[in-house]
C-alpha positions as CSV (number, residue, x, y, z in Angstrom):
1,X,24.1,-103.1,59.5
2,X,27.8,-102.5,58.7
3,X,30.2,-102.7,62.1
4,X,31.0,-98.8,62.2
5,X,27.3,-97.7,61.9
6,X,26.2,-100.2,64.6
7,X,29.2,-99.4,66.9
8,X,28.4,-95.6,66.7
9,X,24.7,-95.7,67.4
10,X,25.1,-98.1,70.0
11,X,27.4,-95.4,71.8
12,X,24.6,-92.7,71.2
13,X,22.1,-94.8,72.6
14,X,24.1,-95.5,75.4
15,X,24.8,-91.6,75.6
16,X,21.1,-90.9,75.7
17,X,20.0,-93.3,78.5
18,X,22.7,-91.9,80.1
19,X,21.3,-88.5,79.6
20,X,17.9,-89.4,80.7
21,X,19.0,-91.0,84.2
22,X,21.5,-88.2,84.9
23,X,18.7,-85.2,83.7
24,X,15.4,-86.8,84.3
25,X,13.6,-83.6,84.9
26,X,14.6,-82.7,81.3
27,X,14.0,-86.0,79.7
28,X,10.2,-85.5,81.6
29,X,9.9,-82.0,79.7
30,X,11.2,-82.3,76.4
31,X,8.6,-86.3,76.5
32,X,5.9,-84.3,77.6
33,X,6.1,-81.3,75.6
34,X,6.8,-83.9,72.2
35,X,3.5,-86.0,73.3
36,X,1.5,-82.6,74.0
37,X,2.1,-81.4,70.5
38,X,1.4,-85.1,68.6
39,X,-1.8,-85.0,70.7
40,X,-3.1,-81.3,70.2
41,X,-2.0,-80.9,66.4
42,X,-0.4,-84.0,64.7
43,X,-2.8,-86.7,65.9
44,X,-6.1,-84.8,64.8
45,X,-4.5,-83.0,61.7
46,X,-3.2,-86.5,60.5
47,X,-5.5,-89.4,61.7
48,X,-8.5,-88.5,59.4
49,X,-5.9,-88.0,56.3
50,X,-4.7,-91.3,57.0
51,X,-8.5,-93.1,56.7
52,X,-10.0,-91.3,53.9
53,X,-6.9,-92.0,52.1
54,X,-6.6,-96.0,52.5
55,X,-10.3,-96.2,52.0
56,X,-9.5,-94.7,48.7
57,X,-7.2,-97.1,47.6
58,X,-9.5,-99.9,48.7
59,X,-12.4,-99.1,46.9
60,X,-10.3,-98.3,43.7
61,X,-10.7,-94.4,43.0
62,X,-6.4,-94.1,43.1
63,X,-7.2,-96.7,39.8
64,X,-9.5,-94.6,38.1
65,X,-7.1,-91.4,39.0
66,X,-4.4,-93.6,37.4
67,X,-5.9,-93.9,34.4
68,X,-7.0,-90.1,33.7
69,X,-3.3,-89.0,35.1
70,X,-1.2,-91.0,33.2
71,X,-0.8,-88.6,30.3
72,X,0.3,-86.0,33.0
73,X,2.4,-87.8,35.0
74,X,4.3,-90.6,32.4
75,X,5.8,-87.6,30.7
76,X,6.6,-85.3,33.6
77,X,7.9,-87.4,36.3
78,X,8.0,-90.9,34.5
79,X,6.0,-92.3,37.1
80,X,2.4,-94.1,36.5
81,X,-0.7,-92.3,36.5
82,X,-1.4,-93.7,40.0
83,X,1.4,-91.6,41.3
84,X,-0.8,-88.3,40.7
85,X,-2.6,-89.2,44.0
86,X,0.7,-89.3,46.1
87,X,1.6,-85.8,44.6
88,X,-1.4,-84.1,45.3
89,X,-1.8,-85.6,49.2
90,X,1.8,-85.1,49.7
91,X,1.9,-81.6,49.0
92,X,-1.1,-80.4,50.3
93,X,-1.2,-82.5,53.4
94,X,2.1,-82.6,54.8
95,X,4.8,-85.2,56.5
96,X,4.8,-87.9,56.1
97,X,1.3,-88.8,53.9
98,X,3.3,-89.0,51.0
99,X,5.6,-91.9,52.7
100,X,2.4,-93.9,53.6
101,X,0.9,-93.4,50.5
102,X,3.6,-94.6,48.9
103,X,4.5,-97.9,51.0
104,X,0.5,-98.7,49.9
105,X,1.2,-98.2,46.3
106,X,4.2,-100.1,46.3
107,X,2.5,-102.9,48.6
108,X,-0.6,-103.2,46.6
109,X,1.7,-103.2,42.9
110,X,1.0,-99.9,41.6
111,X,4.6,-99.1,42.0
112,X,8.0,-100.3,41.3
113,X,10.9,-100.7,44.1
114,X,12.4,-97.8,41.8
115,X,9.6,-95.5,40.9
116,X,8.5,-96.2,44.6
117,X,12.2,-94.4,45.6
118,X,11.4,-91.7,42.9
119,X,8.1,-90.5,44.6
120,X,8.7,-90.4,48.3
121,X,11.6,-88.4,47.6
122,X,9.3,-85.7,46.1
123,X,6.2,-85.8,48.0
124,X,7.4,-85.5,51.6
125,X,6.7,-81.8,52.1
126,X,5.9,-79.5,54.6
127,X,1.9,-78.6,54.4
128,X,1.2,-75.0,53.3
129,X,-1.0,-74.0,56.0
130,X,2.3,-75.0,58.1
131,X,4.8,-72.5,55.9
132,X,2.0,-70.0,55.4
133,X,0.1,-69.9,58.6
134,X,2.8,-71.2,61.4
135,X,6.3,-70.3,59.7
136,X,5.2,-67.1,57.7
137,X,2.0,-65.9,60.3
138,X,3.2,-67.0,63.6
139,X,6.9,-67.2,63.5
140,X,8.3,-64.0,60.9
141,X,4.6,-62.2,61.7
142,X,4.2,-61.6,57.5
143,X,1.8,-63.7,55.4
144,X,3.9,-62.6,52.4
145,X,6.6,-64.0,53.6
146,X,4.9,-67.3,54.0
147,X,3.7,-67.5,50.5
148,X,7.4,-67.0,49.1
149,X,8.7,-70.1,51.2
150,X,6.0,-71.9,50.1
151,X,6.1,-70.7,46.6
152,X,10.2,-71.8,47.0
153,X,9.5,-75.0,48.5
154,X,6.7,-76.6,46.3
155,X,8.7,-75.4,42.9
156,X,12.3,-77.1,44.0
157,X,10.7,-80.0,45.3
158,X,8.5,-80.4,41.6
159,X,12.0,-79.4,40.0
160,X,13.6,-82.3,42.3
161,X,10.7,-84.4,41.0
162,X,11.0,-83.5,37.3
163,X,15.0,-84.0,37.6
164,X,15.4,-87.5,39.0
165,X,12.7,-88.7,36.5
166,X,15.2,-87.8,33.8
167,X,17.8,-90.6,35.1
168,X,15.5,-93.1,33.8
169,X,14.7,-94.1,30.0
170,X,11.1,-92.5,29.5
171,X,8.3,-94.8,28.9
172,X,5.3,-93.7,26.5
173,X,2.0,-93.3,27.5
174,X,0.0,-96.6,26.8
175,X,-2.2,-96.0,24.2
176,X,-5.3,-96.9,25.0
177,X,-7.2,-94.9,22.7
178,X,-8.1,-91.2,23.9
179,X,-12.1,-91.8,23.3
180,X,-12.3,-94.5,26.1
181,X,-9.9,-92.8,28.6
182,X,-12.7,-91.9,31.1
183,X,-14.4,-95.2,30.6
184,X,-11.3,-97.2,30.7
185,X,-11.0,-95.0,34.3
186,X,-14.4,-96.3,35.3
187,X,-14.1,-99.7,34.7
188,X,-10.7,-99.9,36.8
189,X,-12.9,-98.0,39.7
190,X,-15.1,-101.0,39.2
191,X,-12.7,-103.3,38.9
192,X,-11.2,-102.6,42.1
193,X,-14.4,-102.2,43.9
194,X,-15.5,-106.2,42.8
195,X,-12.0,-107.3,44.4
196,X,-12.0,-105.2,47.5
197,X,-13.8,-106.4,50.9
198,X,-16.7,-105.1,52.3
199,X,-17.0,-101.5,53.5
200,X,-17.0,-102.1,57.1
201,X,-13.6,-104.7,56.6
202,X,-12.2,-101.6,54.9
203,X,-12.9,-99.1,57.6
204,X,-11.7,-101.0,60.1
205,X,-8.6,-101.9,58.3
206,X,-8.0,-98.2,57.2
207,X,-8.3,-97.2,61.0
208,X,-6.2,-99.4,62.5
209,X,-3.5,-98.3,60.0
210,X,-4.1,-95.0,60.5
211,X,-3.6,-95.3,64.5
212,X,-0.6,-97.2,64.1
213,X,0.9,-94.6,61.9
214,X,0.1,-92.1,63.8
215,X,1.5,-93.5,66.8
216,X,4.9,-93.9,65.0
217,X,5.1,-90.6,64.4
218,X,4.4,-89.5,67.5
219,X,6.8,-91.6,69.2
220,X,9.3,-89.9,66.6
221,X,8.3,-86.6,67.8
222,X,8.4,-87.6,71.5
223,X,12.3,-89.3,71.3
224,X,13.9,-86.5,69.0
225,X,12.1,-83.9,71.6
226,X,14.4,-85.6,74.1
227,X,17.3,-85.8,71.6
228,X,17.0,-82.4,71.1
229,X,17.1,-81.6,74.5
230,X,20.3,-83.8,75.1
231,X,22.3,-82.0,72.3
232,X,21.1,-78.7,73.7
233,X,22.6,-79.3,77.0
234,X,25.8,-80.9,76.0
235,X,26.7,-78.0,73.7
236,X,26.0,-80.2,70.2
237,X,23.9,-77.6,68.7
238,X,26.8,-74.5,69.9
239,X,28.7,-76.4,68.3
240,X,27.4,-76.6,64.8
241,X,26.0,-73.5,65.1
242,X,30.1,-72.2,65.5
243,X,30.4,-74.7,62.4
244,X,28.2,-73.3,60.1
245,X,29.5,-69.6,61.0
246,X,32.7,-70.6,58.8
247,X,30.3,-70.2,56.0
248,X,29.6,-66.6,56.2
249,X,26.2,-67.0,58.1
250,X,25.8,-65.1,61.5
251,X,26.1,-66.4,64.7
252,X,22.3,-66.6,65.8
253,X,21.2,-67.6,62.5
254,X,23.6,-70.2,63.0
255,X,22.7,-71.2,66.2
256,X,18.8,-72.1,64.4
257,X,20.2,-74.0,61.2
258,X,21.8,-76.3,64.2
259,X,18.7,-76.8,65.7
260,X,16.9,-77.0,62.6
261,X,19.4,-80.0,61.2
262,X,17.5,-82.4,63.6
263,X,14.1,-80.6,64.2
264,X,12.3,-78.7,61.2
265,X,10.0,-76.6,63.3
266,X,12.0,-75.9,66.3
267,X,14.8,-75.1,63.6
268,X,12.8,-72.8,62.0
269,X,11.1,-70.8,65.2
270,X,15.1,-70.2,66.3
271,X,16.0,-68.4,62.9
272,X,13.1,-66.7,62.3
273,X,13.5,-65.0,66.3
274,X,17.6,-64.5,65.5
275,X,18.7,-61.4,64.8
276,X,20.1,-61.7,61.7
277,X,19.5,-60.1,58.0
278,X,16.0,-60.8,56.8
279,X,17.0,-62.3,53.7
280,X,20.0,-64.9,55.2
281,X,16.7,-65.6,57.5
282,X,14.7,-66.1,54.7
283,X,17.2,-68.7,53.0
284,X,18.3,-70.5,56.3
285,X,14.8,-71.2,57.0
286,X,14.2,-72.5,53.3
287,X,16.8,-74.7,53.8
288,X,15.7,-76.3,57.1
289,X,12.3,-76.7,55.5
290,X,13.6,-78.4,52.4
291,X,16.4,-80.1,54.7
292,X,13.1,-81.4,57.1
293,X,15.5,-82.7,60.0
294,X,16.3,-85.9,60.8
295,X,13.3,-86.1,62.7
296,X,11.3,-86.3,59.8
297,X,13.8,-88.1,57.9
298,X,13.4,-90.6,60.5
299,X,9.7,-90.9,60.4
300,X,9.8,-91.3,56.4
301,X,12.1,-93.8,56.4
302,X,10.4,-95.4,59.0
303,X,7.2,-96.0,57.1
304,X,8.4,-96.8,54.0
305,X,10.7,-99.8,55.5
306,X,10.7,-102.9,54.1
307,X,10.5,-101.3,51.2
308,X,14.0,-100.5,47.9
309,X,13.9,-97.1,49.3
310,X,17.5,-96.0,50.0
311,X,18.0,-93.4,52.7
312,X,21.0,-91.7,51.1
313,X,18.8,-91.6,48.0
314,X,16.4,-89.9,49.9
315,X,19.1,-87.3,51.8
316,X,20.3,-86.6,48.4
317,X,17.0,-85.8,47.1
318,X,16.6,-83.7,50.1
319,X,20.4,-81.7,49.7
320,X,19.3,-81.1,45.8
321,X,15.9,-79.4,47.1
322,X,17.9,-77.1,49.6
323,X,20.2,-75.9,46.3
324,X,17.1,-75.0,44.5
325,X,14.9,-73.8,47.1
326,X,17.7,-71.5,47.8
327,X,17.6,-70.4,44.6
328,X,13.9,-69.6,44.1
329,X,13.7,-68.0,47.6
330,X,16.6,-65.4,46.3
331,X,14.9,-65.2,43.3
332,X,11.8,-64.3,44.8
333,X,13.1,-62.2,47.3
334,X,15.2,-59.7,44.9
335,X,11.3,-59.6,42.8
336,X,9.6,-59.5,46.0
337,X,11.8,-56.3,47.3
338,X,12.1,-54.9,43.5
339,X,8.1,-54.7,42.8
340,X,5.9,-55.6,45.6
341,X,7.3,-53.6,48.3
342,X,5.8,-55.3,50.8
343,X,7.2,-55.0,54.0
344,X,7.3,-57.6,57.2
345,X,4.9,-56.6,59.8
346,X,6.2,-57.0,63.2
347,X,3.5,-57.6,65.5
348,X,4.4,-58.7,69.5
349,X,4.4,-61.8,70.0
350,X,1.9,-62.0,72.9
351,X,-1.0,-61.5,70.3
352,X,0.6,-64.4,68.2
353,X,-2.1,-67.0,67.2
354,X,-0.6,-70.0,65.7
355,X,-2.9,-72.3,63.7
356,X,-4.6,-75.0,66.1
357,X,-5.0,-78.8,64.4
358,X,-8.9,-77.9,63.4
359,X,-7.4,-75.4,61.4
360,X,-4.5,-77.8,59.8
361,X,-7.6,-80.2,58.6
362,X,-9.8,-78.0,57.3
363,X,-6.9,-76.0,55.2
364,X,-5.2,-79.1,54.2
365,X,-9.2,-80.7,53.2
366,X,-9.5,-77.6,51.1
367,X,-6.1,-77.8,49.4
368,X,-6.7,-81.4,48.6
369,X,-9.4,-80.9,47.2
370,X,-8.5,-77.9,44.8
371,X,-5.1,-80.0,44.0
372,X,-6.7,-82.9,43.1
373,X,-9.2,-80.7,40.8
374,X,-6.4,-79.3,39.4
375,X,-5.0,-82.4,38.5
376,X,-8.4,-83.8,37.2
377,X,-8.2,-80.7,35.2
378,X,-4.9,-81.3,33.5
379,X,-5.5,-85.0,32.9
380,X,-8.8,-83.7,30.5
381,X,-6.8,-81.5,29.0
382,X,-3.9,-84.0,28.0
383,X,-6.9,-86.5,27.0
384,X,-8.5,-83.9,25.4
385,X,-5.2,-82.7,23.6
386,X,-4.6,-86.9,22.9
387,X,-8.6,-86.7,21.5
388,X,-7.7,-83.9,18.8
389,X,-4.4,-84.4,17.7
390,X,-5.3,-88.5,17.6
391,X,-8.1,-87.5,15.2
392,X,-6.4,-85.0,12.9
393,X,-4.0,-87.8,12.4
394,X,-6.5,-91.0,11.2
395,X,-8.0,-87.6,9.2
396,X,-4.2,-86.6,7.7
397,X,-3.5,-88.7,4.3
């Protein structure tokens, strides 16, 4: 570590174990309110995810996806066919399963140090039953409004995606002749399955992975809970919030996007209760979303240390998603207003039911499962596509 970054989080560290023995009931209530929501929502919502998804790289079906998505994904992100599988968890299940997934891909060789970079910069979203049901349901009381955030937020993030894949020279798809695609899939499935331990080995591997993973992120949530509570009472977040008022925004909406710099959700509760214009709520809380906080930051590049990802490769990945996610969200809201006409319900928010982690699991299980159809879907298609056009060629003289 260089000498200025080390001096200056040695002072903040200092600062915060200062904070903690001069506030110690706060320290106790921002811990315990961080642990209570890793153990209600994270920790069941998560765990599971974590299992079913190393077990599937052990007994080789990420292989056979890599075959059949290599048409798709080669030409649209430059990235192998194995990638697909990160794409479809990551969007559909939330932070940080695409980080994990990754680290795996890149441990086990399915991934180079630089498409490995490429990836995790793309598939660390937030889940839509979280934009829908917690930031559009609970927090601005208007399903429709969750759907355009989430609408926003998966289209910059695939526009990130498609954009960083053009800094590197493409690759063709290997040729490996469009009749034998789905048994060339098979026989890696089997491949993998000959090399891979027994079932029980796997399980027990894939558990203990997912509870250490788990418990990373909740110690995450639990120390930025505190760090949030730290800057709240030495004026830090007044102060950016006064900051960020020099750009036009108003002073409670401000007040969130400093919150929501280090913490996504709490970020995003704050502007959506301000008092501000709809639509500058709208955009500051697509921009915390595609921002994430440093909290997830954190927690990314956390699991995927040890590994060529750069974290200002990552932050600028995440600054280019805000610049388009603002976009689509204006976008969407001028068409939105224009046609649909549909307006926000305001409902009190005493009868407010926020999605529970039972909820998060089976949504997320559904939307993994229709994503990774859909992706099944497109890979026939492009073999298809390969199949036809391959044979009108040996036909053509």
């Amino acid at each position: 570590m260089r000498p200025l970054p080390a001096l200056l989080g040695a002072l903040f560290v200092v600062a915060l174990a200062f904070f903690m023995i001069v506030e110690p009931a706060a320290t106790l209530e921002a811990s315990t309110a961080g642990l209570r929501l890793w153990f209600r929502s994270v920790l069941p919502a998560l765990f599971p995810f974590f299992v079913v998804c190393d077990l599937m790289l052990g007994l080789g079906v990420v292989h056979f996806l890599g075959v059949i998505l290599e048409p798709v994904m080669r030409p649209l992100f430059r990235l192998p066919g194995a990638a697909g599988f990160v794409v479809a968890m990551g969007f559909t299940s939330g932070f940080p399963v695409g980080a994990v997934l990754t680290r795996q891909l890149y441990e086990n060789g399915s991934l180079s140090g630089n498409e490995a970079e490429r990836l995790v910069s793309f598939t660390n979203n937030a889940s839509p039953l979280f934009i829908i049901g917690v930031v559009g349901t609970g927090f601005f009381h208007s399903p429709a409004v969750g759907y355009l955030l989430a609408a926003a937020h998966y289209l910059a993030n695939i526009t990130v995606g498609i954009l960083i894949g053009r800094k590197v020279p493409s690759s063709p798809v290997r040729n490996q002749g469009p009749r034998n695609l789905l048994s060339l899939g098979v026989a890696e499935l089997l491949k993998a399955n000959q090399q891979s331990k027994a079932i029980g080995h796997l399980l027990g591997e894939a558990i203990k992975k997912a509870l250490f993973n788990t418990a990373a992120v909740g110690g995450f949530i639990i120390i930025f809970s505190v760090l949030a509570m730290a800057l709240s009472k030495w004026g830090v977040i007044i102060g950016l919030g006064g900051g960020l008022q020099l750009l036009g925004i108003s002073y409670p909406t401000s007040i969130g996007l400093g919150v929501g710099i280090f913490e996504m959700t709490l970020g995003s509760q704050a502007v959506a209760a301000s008092t501000g214009p709809l639509l500058e709520k709208l955009l500051a809380v697509s921009g915390v979303l595609a921002w994430s906080g440093l909290s997830i930051q954190a927690q990314v590049m956390s699991l995927v240390s040890n590994t060529p990802v750069r974290y200002w490769f990552y932050v600028k990945a995440r600054l280019l998603q805000v610049v388009f996610t603002l976009g689509f969200t204006l976008i969407g809201f001028r068409l939105w207003t224009a046609n649909a006409k549909l307006p926000v319900v305001h409902t009190p928010s005493s009868g407010l039911t926020v999605p529970g982690a039972l909820d998060f699991l089976q949504a997320a299980c559904q939307e993994v499962w229709w994503s990774m159809v859909a992706l099944l879907l497109v890979g026939l298609l492009c073999w298809l596509g390969r199949l036809m056009f391959g044979s009108y060629a040996h036909r053509a003289p």
